[in-house]
C-alpha positions as CSV (number, residue, x, y, z in Angstrom):
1,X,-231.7,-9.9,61.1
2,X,-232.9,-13.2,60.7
3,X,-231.9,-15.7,58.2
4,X,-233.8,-18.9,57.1
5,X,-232.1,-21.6,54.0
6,X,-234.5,-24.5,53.2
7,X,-237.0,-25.6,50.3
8,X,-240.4,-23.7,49.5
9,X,-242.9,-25.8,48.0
10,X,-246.9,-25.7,47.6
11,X,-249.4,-27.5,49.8
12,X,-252.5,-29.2,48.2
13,X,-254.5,-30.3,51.4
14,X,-256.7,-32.8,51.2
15,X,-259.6,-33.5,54.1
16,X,-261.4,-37.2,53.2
17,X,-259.8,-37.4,49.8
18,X,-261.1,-34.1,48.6
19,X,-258.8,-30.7,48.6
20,X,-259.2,-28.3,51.1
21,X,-256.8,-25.8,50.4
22,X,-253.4,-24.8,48.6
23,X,-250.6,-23.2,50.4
24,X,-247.1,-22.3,49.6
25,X,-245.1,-24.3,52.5
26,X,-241.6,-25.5,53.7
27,X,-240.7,-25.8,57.2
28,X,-238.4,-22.8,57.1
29,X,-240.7,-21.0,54.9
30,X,-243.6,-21.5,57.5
31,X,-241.4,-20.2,60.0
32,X,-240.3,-17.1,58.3
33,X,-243.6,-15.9,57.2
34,X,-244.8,-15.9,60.7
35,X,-242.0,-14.3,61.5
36,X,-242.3,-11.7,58.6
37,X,-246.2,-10.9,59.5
38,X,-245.6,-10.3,63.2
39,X,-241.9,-8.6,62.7
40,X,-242.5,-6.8,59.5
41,X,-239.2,-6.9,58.3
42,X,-235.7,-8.0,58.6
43,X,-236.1,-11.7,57.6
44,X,-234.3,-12.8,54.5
45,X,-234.8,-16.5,53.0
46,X,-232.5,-18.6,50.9
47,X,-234.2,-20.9,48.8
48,X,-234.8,-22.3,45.2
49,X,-238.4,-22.4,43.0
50,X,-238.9,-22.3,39.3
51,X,-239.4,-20.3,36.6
52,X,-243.1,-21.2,36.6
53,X,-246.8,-20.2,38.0
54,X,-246.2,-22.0,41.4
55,X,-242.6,-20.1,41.7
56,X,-244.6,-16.7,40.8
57,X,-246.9,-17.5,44.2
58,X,-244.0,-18.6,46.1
59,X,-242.0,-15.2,45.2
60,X,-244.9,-13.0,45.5
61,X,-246.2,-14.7,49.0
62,X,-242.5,-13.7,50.6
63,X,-242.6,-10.5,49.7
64,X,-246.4,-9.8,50.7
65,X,-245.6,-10.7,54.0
66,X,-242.6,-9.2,55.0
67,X,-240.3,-11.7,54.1
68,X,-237.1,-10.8,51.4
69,X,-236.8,-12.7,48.5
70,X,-233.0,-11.3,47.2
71,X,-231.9,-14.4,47.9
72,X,-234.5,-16.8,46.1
73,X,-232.7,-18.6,43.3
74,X,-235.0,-18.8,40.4
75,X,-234.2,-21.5,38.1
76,X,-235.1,-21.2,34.3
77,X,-237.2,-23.9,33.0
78,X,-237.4,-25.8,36.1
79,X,-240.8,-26.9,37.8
80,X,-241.2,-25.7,41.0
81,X,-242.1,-28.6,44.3
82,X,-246.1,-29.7,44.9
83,X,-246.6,-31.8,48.0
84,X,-250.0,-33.3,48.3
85,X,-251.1,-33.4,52.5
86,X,-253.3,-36.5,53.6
87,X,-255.1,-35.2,56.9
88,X,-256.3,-38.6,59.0
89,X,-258.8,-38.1,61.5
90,X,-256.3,-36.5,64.0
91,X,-255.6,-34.0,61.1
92,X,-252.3,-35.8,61.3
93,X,-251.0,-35.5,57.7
94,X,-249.3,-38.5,55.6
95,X,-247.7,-36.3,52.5
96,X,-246.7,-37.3,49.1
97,X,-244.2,-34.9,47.5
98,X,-243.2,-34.3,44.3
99,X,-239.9,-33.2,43.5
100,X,-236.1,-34.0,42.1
101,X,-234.0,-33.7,45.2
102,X,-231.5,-34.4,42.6
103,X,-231.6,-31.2,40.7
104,X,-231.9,-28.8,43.0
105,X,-229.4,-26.1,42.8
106,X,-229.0,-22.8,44.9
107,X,-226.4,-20.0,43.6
108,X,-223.7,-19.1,45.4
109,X,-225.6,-15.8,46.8
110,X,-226.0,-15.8,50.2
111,X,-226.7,-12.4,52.9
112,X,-223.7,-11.8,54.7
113,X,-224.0,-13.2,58.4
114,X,-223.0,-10.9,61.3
115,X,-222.7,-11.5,65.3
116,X,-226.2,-12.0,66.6
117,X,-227.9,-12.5,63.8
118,X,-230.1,-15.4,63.8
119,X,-230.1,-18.3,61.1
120,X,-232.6,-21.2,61.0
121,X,-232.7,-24.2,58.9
122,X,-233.4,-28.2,59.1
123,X,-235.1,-30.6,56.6
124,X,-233.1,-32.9,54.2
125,X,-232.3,-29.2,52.6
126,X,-229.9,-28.8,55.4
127,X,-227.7,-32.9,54.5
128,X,-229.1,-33.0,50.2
129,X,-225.6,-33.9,49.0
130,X,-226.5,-31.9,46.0
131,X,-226.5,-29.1,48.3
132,X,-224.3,-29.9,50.8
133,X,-221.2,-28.0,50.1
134,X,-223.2,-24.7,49.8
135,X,-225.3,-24.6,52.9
136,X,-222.3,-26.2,54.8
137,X,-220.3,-23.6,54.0
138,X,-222.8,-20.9,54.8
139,X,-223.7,-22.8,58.0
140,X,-219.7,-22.7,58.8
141,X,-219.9,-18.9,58.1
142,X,-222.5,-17.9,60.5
143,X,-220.8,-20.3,63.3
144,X,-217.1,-18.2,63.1
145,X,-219.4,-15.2,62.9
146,X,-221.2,-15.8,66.8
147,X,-225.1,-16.0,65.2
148,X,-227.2,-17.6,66.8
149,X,-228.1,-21.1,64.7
150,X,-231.5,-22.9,65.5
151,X,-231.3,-26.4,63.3
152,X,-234.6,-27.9,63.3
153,X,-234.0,-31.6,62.3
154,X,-237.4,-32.3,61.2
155,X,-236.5,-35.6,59.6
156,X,-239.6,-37.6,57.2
157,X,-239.7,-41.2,57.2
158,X,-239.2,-41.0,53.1
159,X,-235.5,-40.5,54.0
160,X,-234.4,-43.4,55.9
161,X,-232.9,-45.2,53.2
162,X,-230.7,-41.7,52.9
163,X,-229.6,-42.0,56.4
164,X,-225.9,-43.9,55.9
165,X,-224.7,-41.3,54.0
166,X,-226.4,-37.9,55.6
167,X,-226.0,-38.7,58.8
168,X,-222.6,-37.1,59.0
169,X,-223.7,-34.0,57.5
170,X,-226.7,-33.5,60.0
171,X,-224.1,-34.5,63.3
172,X,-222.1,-31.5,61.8
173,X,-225.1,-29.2,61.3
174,X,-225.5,-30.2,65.4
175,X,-221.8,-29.2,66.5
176,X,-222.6,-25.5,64.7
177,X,-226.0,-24.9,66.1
178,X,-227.2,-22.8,69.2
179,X,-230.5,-25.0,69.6
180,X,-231.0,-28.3,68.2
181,X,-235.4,-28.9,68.0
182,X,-236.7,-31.9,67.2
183,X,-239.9,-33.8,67.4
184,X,-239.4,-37.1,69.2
185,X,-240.8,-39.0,65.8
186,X,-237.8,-37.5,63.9
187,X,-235.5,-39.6,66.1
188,X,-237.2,-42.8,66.4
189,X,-237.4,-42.8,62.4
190,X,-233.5,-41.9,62.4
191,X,-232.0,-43.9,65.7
192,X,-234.8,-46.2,66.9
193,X,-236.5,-49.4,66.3
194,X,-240.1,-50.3,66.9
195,X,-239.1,-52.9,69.5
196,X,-236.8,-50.0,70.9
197,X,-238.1,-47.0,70.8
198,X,-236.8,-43.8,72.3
199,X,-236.8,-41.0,74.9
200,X,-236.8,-37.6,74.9
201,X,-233.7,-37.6,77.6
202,X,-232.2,-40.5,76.1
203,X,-232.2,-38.9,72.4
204,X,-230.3,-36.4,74.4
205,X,-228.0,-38.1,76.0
206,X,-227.1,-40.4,73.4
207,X,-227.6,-38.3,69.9
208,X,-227.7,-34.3,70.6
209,X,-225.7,-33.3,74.1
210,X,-222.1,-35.3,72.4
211,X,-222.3,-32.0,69.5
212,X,-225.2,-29.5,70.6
213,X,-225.6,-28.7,74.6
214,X,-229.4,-27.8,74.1
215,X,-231.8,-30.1,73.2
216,X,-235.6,-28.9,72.6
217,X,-237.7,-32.0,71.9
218,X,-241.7,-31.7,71.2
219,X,-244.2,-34.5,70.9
220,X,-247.6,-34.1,68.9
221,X,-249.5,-32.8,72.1
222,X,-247.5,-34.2,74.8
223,X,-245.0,-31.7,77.0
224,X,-242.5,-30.1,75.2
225,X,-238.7,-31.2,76.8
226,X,-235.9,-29.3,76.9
227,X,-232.7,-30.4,77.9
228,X,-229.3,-28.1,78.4
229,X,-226.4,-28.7,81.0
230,X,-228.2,-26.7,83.3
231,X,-231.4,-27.2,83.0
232,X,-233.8,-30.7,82.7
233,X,-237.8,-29.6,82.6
234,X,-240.9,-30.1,81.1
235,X,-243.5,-27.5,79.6
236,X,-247.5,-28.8,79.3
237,X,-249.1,-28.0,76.0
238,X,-252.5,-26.8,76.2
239,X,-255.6,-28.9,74.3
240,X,-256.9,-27.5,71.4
241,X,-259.5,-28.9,68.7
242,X,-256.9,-28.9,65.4
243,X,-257.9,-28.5,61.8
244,X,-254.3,-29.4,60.9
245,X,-251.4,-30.0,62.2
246,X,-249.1,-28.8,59.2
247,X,-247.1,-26.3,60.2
248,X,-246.9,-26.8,64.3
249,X,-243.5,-27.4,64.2
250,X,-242.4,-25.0,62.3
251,X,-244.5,-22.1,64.1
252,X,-242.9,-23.3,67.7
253,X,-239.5,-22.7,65.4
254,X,-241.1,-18.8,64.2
255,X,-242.6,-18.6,68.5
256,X,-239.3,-19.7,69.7
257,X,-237.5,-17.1,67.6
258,X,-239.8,-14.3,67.9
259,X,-239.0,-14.7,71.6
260,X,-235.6,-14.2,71.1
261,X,-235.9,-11.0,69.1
262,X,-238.7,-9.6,71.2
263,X,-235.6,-9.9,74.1
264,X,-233.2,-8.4,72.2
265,X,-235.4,-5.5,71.1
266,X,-236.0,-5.1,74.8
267,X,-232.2,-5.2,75.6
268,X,-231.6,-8.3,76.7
269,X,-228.4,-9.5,76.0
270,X,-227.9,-13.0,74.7
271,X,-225.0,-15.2,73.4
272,X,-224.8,-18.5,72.3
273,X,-222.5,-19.5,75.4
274,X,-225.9,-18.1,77.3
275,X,-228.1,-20.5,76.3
276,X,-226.3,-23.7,77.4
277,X,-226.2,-21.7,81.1
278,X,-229.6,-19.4,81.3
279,X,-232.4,-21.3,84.0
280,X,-235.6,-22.6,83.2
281,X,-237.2,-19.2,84.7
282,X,-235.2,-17.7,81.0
283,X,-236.1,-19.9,78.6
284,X,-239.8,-20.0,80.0
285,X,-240.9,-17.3,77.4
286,X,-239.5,-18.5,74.4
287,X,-240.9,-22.2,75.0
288,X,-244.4,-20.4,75.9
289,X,-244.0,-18.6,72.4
290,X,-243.4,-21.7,70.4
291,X,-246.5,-23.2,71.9
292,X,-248.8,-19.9,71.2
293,X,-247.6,-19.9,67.5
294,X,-248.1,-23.5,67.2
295,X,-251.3,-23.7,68.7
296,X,-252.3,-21.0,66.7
297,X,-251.2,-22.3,63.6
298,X,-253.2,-26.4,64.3
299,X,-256.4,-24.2,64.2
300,X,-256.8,-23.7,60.4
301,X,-255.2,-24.9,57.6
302,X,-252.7,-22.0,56.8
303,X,-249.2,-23.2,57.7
304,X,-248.7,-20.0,59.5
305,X,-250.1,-17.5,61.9
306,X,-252.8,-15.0,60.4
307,X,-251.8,-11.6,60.0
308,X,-254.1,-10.7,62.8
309,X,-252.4,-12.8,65.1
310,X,-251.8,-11.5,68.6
311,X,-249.2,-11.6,70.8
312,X,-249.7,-9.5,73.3
């Protein structure tokens, strides 16, 4: 079972100032409808949308690709989140979102959490003080439990003001989770300085490994880093001509997960003590599954990998 909590929203892309396509998004969303096209089943999402015609896609896109929506809080009379994506020439995207972090409410109706299930979440969903005492609590139920919790910190620059008082809340999200990802811009925006900016190893040393032993740390098209007590290495990325890159986080998220599940189905074994100890040689496969979904996904402008995608 597989268990996402985060914010949904719709994508309006834009390519040289003219919209290019609409797409319901939300970095946990992305992840979980990857997940629910190439599983077909068994992933369950924890979100809120409105009442209205962008809530009615959001709802309907879950379920149309395998992906539960019990737990999808509807709330009466409320408009649902529009984000508007800026592609550069990089098809980079600079986004403007529309939304009241303020009112955002979930109910208190959450799946129940069970030993070796797996629970991802990250954004400012994951600190929202509005929020906080629900998805904390959730979060400390699928720790006692033994899940296995992948916190993707995926931190925006419209935050930083924010970061005084949610900073405790995402250190604590940290000392719960299995695997902390993030890319190295989320870091320099929440410890760095231009005149000092960051590594990978010493975001690790100085910011994850204190609360979380394993550090995954990606970067655009650079290597992807990982970082554990037991293991220090490097994985190339492959070049590839991107239509957007919207989504490429998330999708190593849905690769790195998928990994994880393909294992278990196998019968593979694997605990959250595991990870801190496994070699390179293990964690190989779901690194090389991140990539594949991420590459996948920087080749069009869905925020997830086709139905037709293939893994094999």
């Amino acid at each position: 079972m597989i268990i996402g909590i985060g914010e949904t929203i719709l994508d309006i892309i834009f390519k040289n100032d003219q919209p290019v396509a609409a797409v319901p998004g939300g970095s946990t969303f992305n992840a979980l409808i990857s997940l629910g096209r190439v599983l077909g089943g068994s992933v369950f999402f924890v979100t809120e949308v409105g009442t209205d015609h962008v809530g009615d896609i959001i709802v309907n896109f879950l379920a149309d690709n395998g992906v539960s929506a019990e737990y999808v809080n509807r709330r009466v009379n409320t408009k649902s989140h529009v984000s508007l994506a800026f592609l550069d020439e990089h098809n980079d995207a600079q986004y403007q979102f529309y939304k009241d972090h303020a009112n955002v409410s979930i109910e208190n109706n959450f799946p129940e959490v069970k030993k070796g299930n797996i629970v991802l979440f990250g954004s400012y969903f994951a600190v929202n003080p509005v929020l906080r005492p629900l998805v904390k609590a959730f979060l400390e139920g699928a720790y006692k439990a033994g899940a296995f919790i992948y916190y993707d910190i995926n931190f925006r620059a419209s935050h930083i003001n924010d970061i005084p008082v949610i900073l405790p809340a995402i250190i604590e999200n940290m000392k719960m989770s299995s695997v902390v990802r993030g890319s190295l811009e989320d870091f320099q925006y929440l410890y760095a300085s231009p005149e000092h900016p960051l590594s990978a190893a010493e975001v690790y040393e100085q910011y994850i490994k204190p609360y979380c032993p394993c550090f995954i740390c990606t970067n655009g098209g650079k290597p992807v880093e990982l970082f554990t007590p037991a293991v220090r290495a490097e994985f190339p990325t492959t070049p590839v001509e991107t239509v957007s890159t919207i989504g490429a986080g998330d999708n190593f998220n849905a690769g790195f997960i998928y990994g994880i599940e393909k294992a278990r189905r196998e019968g593979t074994e694997l605990s959250i003590v595991d990870f801190s100890t496994m070699s390179v040689d293990v964690w190989q496969p779901f690194i090389d599954y991140g990539q594949r979904f991420s590459t996948a996904v920087c080749q069009s402008f869905n925020n997830y990998v086709d139905k037709d995608f293939s893994i094999s």
